[in-house]
Structures are given as C-alpha cells and as structure tokens.
Backbone bond lengths (Angstrom), bond angles and torsions (degrees), N, CA, C in turn:
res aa  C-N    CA-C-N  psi(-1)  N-CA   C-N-CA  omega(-1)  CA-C   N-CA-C  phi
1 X - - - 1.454 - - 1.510 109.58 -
2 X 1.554 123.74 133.41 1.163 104.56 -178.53 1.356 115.42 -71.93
3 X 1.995 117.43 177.04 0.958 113.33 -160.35 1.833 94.64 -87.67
4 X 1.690 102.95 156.69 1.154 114.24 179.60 1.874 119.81 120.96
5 X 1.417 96.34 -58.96 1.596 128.33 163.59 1.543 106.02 -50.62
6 X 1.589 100.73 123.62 2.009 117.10 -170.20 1.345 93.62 -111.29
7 X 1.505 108.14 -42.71 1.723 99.72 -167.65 1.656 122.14 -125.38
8 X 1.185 123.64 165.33 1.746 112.57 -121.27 1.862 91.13 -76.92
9 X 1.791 128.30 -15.95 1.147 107.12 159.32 1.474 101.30 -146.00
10 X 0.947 113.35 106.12 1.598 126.91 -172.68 1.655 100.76 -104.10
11 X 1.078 132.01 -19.19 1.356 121.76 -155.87 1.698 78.28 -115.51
12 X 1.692 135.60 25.99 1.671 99.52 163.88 1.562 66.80 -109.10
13 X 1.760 90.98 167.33 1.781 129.62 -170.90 0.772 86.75 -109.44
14 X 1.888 160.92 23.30 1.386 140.42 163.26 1.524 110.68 -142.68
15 X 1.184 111.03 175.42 1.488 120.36 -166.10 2.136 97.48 -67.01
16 X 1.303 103.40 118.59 1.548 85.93 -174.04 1.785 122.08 -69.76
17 X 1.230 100.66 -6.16 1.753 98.05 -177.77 1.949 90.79 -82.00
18 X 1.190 121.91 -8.04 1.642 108.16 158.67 1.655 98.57 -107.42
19 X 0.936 152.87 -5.40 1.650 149.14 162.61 1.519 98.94 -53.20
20 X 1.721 115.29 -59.99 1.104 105.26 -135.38 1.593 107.31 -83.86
21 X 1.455 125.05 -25.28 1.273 129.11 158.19 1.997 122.25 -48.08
22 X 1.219 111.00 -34.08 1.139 132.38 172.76 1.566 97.37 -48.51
23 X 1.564 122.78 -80.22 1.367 141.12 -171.71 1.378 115.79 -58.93
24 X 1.434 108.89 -54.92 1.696 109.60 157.40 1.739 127.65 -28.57
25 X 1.471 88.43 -62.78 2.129 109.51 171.78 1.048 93.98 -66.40
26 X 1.412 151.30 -61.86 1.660 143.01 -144.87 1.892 86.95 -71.51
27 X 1.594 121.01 -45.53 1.234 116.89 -157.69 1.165 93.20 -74.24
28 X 0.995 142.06 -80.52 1.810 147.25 -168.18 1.772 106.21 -40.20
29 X 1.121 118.97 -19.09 1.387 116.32 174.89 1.460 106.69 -106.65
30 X 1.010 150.29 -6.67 1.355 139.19 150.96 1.222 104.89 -89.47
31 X 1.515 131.54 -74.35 2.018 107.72 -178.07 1.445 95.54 -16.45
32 X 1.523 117.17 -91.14 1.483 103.32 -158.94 1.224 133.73 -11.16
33 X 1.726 107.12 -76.00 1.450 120.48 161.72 1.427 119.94 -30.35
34 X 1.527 96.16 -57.05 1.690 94.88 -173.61 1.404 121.17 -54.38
35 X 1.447 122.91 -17.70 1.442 130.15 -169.87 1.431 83.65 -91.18
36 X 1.172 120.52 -87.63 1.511 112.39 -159.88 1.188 126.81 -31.45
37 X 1.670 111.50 -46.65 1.533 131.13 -157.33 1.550 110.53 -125.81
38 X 1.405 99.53 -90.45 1.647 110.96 172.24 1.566 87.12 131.19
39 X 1.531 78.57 156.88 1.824 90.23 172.61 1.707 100.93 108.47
40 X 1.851 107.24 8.62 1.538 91.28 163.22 1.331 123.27 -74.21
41 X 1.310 119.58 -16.32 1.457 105.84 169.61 1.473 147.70 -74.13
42 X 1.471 85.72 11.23 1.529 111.00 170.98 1.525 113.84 -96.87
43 X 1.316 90.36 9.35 2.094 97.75 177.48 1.876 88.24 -111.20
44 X 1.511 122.03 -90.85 1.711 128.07 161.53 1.097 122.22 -13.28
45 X 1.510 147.22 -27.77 1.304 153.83 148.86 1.674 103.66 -32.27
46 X 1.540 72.73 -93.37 2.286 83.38 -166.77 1.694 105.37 -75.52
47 X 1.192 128.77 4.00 1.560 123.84 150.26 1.721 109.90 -61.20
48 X 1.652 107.77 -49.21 1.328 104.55 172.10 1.403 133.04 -68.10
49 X 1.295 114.58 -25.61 1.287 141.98 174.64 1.337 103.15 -61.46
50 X 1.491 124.89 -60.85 1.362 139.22 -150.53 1.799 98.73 -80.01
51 X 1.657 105.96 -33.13 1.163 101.77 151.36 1.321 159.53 -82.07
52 X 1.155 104.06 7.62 1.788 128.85 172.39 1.274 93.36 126.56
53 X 1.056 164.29 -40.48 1.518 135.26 -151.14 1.285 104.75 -80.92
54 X 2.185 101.50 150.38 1.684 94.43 179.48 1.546 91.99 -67.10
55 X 1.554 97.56 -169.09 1.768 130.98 -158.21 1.738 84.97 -63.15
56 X 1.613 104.25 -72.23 1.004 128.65 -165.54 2.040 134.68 -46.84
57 X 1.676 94.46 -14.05 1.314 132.49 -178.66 1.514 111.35 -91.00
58 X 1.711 94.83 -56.36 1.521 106.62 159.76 1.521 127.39 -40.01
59 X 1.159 86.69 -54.09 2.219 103.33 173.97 1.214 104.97 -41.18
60 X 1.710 111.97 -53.52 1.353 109.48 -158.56 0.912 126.63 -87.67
61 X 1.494 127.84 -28.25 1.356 175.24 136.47 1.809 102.79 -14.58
62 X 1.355 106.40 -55.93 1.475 123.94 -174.92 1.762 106.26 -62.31
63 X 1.292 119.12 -34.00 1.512 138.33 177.43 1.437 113.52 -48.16
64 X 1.292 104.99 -27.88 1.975 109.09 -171.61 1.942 92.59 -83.26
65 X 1.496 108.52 -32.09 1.550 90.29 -170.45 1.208 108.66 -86.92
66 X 1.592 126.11 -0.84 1.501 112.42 -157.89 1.943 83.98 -98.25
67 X 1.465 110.43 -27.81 1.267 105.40 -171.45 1.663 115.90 -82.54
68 X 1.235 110.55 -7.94 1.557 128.54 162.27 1.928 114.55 -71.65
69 X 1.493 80.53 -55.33 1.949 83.41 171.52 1.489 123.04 -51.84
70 X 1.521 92.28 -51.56 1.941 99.14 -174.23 1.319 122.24 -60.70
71 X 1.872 113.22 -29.20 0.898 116.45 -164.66 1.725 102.61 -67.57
72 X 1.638 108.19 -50.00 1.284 124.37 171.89 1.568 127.18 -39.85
73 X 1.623 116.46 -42.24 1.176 124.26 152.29 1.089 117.08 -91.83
74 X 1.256 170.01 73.01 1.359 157.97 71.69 1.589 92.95 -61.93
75 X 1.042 136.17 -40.92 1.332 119.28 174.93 1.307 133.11 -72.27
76 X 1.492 111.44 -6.11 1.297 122.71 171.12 1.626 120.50 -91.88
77 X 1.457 88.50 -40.21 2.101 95.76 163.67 1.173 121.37 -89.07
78 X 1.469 114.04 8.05 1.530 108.46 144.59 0.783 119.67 -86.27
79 X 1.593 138.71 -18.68 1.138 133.62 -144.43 2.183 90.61 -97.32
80 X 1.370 102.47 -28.83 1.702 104.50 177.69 1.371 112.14 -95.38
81 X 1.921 116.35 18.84 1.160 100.63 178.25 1.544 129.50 82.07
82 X 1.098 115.11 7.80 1.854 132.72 172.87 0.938 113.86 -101.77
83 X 1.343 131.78 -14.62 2.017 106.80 165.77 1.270 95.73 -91.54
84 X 1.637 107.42 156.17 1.179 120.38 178.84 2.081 106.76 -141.68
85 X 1.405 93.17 124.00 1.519 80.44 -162.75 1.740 111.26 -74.21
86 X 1.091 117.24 -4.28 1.578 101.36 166.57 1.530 114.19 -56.44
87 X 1.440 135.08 -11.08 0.717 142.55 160.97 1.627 126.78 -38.88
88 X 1.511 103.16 -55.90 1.580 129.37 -170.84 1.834 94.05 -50.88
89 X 1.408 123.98 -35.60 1.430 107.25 -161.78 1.718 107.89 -102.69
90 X 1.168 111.07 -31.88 1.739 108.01 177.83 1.048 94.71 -90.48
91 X 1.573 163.44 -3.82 1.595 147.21 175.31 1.316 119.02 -130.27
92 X 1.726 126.46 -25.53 1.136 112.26 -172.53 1.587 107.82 -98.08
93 X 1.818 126.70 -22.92 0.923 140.30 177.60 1.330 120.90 -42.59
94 X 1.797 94.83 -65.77 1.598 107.50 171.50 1.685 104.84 -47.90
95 X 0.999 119.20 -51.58 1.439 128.13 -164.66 1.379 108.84 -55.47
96 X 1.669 117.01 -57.49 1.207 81.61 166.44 1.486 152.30 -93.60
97 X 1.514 112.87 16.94 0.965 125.40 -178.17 1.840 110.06 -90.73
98 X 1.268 106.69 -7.32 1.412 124.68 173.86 1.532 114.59 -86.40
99 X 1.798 110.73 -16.79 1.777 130.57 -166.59 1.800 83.70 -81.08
100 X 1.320 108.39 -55.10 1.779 108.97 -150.26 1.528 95.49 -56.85
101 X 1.069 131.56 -41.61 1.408 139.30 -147.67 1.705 106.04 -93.19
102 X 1.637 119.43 -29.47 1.237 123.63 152.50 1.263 140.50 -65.36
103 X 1.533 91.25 -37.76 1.740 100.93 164.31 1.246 102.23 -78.21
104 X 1.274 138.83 -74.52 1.593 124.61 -165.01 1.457 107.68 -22.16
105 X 1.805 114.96 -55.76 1.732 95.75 168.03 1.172 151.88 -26.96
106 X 1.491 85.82 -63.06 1.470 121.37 -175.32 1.146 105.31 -60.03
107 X 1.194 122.81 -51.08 1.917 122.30 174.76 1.565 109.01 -46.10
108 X 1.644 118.58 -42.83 1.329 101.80 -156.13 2.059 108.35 -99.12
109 X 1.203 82.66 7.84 1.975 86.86 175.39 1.399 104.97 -81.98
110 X 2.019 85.71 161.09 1.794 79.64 -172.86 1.616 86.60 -104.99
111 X 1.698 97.19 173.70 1.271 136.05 166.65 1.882 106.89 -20.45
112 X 1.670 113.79 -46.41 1.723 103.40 -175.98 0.944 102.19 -105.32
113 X 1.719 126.57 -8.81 1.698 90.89 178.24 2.055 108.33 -90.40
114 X 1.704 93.34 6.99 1.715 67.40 -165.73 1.626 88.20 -90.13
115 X 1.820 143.36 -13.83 0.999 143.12 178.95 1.504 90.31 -61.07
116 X 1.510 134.39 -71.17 1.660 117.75 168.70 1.634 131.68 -39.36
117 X 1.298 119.60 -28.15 1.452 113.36 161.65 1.011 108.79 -74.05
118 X 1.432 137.67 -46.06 1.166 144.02 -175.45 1.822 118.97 -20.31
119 X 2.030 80.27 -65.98 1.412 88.23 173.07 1.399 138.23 -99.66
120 X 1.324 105.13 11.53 1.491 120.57 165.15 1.600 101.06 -74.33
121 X 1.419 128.09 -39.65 1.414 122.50 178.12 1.015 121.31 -68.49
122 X 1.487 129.82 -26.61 1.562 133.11 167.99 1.990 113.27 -62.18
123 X 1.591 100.27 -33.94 1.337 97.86 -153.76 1.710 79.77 -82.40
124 X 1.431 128.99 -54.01 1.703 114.45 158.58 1.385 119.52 -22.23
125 X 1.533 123.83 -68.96 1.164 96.27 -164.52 1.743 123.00 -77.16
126 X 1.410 109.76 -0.61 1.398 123.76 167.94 1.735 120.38 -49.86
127 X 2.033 97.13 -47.78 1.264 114.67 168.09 1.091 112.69 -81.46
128 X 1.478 143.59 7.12 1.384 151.21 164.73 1.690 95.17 -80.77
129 X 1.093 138.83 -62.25 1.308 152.46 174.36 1.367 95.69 -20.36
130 X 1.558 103.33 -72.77 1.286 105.18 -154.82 2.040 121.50 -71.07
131 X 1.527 101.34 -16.16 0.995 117.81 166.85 1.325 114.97 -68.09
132 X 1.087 122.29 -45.39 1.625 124.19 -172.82 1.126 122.22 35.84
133 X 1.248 109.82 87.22 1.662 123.18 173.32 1.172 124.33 -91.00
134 X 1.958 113.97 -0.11 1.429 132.37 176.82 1.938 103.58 -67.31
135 X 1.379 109.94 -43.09 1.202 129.39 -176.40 1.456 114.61 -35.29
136 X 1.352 122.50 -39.60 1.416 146.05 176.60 1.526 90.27 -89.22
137 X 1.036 143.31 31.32 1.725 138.83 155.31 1.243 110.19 -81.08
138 X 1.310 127.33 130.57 1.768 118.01 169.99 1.693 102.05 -102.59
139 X 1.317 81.65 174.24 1.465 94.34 -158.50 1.319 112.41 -104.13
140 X 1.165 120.07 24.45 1.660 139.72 172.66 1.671 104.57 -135.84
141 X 1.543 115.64 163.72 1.448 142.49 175.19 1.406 97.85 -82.98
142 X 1.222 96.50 124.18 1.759 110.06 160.04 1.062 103.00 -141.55
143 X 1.731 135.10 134.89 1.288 165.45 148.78 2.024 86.65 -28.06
144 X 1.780 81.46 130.78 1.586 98.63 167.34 1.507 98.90 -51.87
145 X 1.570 118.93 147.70 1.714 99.95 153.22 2.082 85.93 179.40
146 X 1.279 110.39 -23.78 1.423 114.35 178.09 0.963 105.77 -44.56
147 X 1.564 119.36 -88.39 1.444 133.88 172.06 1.265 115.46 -34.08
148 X 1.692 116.06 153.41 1.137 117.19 175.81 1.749 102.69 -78.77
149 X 1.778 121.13 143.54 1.432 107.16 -179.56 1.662 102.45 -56.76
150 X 0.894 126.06 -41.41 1.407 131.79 -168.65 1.885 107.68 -52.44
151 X 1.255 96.31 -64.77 1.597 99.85 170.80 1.655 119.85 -26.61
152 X 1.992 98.69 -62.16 0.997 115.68 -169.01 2.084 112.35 -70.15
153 X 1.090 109.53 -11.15 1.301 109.35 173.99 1.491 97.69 -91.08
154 X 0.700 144.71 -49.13 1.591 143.23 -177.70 1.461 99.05 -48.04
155 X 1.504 118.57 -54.42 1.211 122.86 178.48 1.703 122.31 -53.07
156 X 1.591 122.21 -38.52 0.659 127.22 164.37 1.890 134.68 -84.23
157 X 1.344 97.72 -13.56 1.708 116.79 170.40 1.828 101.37 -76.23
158 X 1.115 135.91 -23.50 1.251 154.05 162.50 1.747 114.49 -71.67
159 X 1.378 99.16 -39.27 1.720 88.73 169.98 1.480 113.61 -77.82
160 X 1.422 109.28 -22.64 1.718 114.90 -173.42 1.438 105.43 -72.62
161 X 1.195 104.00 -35.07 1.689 113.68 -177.07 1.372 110.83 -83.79
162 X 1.525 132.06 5.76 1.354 132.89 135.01 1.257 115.20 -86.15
163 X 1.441 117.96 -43.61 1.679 104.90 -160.18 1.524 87.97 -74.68
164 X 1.339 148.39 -43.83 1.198 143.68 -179.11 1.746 108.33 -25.72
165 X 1.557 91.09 -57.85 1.483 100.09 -162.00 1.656 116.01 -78.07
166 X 1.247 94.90 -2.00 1.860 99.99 -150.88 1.154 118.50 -153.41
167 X 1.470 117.65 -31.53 1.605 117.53 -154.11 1.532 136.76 30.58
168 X 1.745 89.24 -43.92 1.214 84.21 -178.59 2.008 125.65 -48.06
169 X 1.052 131.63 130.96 1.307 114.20 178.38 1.655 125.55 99.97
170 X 1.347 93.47 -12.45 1.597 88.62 -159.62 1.646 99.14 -92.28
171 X 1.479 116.02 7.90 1.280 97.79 169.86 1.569 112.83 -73.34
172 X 1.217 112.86 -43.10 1.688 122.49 172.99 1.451 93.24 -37.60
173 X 1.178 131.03 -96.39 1.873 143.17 167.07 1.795 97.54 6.15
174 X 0.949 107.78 -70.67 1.900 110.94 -176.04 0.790 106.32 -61.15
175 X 1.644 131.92 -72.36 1.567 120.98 176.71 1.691 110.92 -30.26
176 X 0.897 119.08 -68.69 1.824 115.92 -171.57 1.216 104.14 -54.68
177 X 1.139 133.71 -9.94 1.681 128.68 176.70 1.272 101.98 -87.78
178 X 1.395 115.69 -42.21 1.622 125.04 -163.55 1.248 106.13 -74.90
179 X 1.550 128.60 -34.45 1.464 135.58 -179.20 1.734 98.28 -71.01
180 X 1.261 114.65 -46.38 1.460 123.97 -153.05 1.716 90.93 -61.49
181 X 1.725 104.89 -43.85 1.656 111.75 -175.45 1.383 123.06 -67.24
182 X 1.977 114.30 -5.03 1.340 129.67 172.62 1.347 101.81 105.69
183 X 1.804 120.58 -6.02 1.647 100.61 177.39 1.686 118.31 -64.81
184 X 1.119 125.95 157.26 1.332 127.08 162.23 1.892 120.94 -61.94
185 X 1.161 129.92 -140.67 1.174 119.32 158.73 1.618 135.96 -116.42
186 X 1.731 86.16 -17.17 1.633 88.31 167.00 2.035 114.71 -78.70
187 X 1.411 111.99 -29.65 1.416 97.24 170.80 1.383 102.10 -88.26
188 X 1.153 131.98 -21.11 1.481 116.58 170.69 1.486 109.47 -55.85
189 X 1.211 127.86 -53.05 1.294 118.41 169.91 1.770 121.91 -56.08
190 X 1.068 122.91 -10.55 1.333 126.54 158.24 1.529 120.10 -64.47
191 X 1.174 75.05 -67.44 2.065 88.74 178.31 1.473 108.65 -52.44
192 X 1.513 115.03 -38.51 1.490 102.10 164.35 1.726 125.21 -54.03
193 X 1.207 102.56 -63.18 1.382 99.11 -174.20 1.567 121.19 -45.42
194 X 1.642 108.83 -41.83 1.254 108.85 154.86 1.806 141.79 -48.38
195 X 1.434 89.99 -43.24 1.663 89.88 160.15 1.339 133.79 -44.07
196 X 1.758 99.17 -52.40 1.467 103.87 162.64 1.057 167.73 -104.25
197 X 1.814 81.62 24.64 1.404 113.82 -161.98 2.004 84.31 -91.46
198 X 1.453 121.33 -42.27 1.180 130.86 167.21 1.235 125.43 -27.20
199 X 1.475 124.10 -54.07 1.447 155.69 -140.29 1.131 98.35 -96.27
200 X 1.761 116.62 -84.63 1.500 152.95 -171.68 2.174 101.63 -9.73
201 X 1.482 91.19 -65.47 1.236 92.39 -169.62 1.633 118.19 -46.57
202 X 1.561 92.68 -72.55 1.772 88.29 156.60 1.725 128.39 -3.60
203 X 1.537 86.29 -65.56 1.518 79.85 -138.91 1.476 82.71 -89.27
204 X 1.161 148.13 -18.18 1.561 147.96 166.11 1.377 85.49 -52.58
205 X 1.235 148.52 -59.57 1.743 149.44 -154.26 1.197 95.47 -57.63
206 X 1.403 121.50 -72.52 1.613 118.89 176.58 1.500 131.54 -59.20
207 X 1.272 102.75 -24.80 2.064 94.40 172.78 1.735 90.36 -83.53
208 X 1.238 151.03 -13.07 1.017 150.29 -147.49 1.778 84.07 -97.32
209 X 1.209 102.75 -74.97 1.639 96.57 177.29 1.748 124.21 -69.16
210 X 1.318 122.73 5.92 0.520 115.83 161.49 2.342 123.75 -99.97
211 X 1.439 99.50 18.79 1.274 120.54 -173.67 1.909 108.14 68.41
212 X 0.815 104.40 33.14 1.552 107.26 172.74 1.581 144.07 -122.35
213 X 2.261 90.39 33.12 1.155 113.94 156.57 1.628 138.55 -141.31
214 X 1.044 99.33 121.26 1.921 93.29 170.78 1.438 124.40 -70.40
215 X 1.418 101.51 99.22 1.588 89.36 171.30 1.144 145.45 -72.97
216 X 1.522 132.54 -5.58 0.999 153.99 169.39 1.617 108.79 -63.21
217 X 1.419 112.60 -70.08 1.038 117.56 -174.89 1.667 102.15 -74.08
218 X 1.588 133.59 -36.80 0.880 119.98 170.02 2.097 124.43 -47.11
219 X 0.929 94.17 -19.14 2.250 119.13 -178.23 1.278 94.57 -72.05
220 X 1.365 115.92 -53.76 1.462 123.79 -157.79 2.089 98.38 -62.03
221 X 1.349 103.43 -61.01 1.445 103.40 -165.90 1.107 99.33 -85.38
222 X 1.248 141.03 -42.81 1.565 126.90 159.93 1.997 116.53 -28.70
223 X 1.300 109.51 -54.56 1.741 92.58 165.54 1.368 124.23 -43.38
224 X 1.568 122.76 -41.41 1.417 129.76 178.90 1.250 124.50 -61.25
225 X 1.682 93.69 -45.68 1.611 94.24 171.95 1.066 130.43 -87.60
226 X 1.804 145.92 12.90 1.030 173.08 86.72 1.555 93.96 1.41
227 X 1.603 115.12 -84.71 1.587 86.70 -165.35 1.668 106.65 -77.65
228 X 1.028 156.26 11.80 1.365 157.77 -175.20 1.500 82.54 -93.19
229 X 1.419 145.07 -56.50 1.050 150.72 164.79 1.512 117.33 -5.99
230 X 1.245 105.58 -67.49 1.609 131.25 178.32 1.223 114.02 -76.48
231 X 0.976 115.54 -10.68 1.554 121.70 -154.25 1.654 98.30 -95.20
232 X 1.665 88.20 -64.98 2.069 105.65 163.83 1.327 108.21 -46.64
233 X 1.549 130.39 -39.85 1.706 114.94 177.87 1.523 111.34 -66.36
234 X 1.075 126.78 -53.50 1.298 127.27 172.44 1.317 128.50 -56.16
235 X 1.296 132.22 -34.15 1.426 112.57 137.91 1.303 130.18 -90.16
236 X 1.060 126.59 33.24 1.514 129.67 151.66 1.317 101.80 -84.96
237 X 1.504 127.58 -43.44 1.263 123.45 167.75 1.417 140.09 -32.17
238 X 1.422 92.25 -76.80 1.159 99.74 175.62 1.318 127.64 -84.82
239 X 1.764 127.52 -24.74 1.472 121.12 147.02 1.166 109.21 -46.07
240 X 1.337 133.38 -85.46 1.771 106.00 -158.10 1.825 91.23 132.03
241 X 1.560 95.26 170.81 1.591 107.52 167.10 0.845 122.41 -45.09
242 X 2.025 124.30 -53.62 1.130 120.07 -150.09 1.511 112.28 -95.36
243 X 1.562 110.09 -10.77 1.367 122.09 -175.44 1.728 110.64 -75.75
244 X 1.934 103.90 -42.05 1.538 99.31 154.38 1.752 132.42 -56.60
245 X 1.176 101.52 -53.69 1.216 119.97 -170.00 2.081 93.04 -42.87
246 X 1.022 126.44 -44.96 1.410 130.95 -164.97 2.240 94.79 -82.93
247 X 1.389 91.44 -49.86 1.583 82.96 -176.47 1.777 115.77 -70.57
248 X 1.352 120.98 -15.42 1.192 123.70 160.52 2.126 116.35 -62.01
249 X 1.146 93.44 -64.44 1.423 86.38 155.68 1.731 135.60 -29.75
250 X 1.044 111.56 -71.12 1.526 129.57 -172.09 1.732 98.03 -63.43
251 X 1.459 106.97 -26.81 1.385 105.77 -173.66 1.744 100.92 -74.85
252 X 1.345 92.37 -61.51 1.524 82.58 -169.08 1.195 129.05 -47.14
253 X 1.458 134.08 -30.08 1.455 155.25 -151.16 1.981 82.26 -82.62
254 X 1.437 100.37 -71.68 1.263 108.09 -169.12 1.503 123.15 -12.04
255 X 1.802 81.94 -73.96 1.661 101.03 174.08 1.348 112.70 -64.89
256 X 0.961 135.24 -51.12 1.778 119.49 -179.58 1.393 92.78 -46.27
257 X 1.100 153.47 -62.83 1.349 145.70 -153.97 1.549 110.94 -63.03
258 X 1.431 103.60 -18.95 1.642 107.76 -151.37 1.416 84.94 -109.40
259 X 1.121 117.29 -42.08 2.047 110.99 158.88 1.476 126.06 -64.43
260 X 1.022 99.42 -29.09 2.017 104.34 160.63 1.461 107.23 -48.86
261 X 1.347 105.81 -84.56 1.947 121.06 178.00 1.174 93.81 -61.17
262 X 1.149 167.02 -0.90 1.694 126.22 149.23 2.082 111.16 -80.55
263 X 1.541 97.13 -29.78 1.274 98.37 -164.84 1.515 100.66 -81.78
C-alpha cells in the first residue's frame, strides 16, 4: 500500500461497489488486448487515475494486473506448445536487466511529469501505427538467427527499460523485436507475455518498496486481467497472424485517441 494510505482504499474518489466494476471491466479488457496486441494499459492507467490514485501509484499499482495476466497466458501458450525456453536467455535476460533501470525512474518522477510522458507515449505509439513495421511480419516461425544475438538483446534490454518505466505500450515494443527476430505474431505474442511475465515481478517489488502500490485495488483489476489474460490467448489462437496483425492496428489508433481525450 503506498505510504500515507490507513484504510484498505482511501485513495478511490467514488463509492467502491461502483469503483470496483469499473476496474474489473478496465481489467478484463486490457489482458485481452494486452495478449493479442498491447497497449491495455493505456485504458487501466487513467481508469485508476480517474479514480483517485496519483499517476505515479497508478504505474505501480497497474503491475499486479499485468503480472496476473502473464501468468495466465504463459500458461495458456504453453499449454498449445508456443513458449519455447531458448527464449528465456536472448529476450527475457536483457529484459530484465532493462526492468531495474526503468523502474528506478519511474519510482523517482513526479505525479505531472509522468501524466506528460504519459501522453507523449500515446502520440508515439500513434506514429508507431502509422509506421507499421508489423507489415514486414511473415507469416511462418523462423528460429532467431538474422539478427545479430547481440543486436537483439539490446533490442530487448530497451523493451525492459520501457516496460520498467511504463508498461503501458511495451507490448507493441516486443512485438517489433519479435518480428525483427523472424517470429510471426502469434508466437511473437507468446514471447511477449513471457518477457513480462519475467520482468513484472521485479519491478512490482521495487515500486512496492518504494510505496507505489495499492494492493487492494491492485487484487481488484488483477482478477480482470487474469481472465482477459486467457481470453487474449485463445483468440490469438485460433485467429491466426493475420487476424492479430489487423487487431494490433485498430488497437493502437484507439488508444492514442483515448490518451489524447483524457490528457
């Protein structure tokens, strides 16, 4: 609980038997997203926000559902045979050694500049949209081996050092690493969840000691995003590449728009 907070949710501004449906829906609709696409935490952010927590609480706060989701999907793309642990040493390593160094940030910003990063990252990943570097995705599995491993850890020590700082977004960030490494998009979306299923704890450990989580309310949207979790593996499944490849799109646009009008 962060420091300050006596009672188990003092920092929501509304009656919580209407809070807690709010956080539930915000959670079950980003896991989803987040499996398929990414970029639900650009919905769970300013839901938390909008409900009393500062920006910065929110950040940290948001960490219990992403580490509830992943757990749920890595267990679901194991269960079809898509994680693959050679994975754990060229992508999740960098990653998390890229988490410590994002969170240490992230802990020490205040309350307006991270509402101003906030939305400088939406209006990025808007221009990420339009770039579309998914487009160059093939539509079959090929073994990392293009890239130099070295490249590709840099590449991925750089996603840790967003999701560290931000989460929000960094599934987009992995996917383009994962395509760049020759995955398609349904194991690219594996390897994501794994990345941050790696990370998450960490860096939830440190905003945690550093007073920059509610656990209560963090429980609440963590249930949502758990089953939204499962929900996103199963249609990643059975849609396919091209069915992501289109819902990654629509996602991103969304949220930049939906970070415009809140900010």
């Amino acid at each position: 609980m962060a420091a300050g907070h006596a009672a188990p949710y003092p920092c929501i501004s509304m009656d919580p038997w209407t809070a807690y449906p709010i956080l539930l829906g915000a959670g079950l609709v980003a896991g989803t997203i987040n499996v398929v696409a990414g970029g639900g935490s650009f919905l769970t952010l300013p839901a938390m926000i909008f409900l009393g927590l500062p920006p910065t609480v929110a950040n940290g706060t948001n960490r219990i559902g992403i580490l509830t989701q992943n757990v749920g999907a890595v267990w679901g793309f194991q269960r079809h045979r898509l994680v693959e642990r050679s994975w754990l040493a060229w992508a999740c390593l960098p990653a998390v050694a890229g988490a410590v160094l994002g969170t240490w940030v992230a802990i020490g910003i205040g309350d307006a500049a991270f509402r101003r990063v906030l939305a400088i990252l939406m209006v990025a990943v808007s221009l990420w949209t339009l770039w579309d570097p998914l487009s160059r995705a093939a539509p079959g599995h090929t073994p990392p081996g293009g890239p130099p491993r070295i490249a590709l850890g840099a590449g991925f020590f750089a996603v840790g050092v967003y999701g560290g700082f931000v989460q929000a977004g960094v599934g987009f960030l992995t996917l383009a690493v994962a395509t760049w490494a020759g995955l398609d998009l349904v194991r690219g979306n594996a390897l994501k969840v794994l990345v941050a299923l790696t990370f998450t704890p960490l860096s939830l450990a440190l905003f945690a000691a550093g007073g920059k989580v509610e656990w209560g309310v963090g429980a609440v949207l963590g249930a949502g995003y758990l089953v939204g979790g499962l929900i996103g593996v199963r249609l990643t499944v059975l849609k396919g590449h091209a069915w992501v490849k289109r819902v990654v799109t629509v996602a991103v646009i969304a949220f930049a728009v939906l970070l415009w009008v809140e900010g």
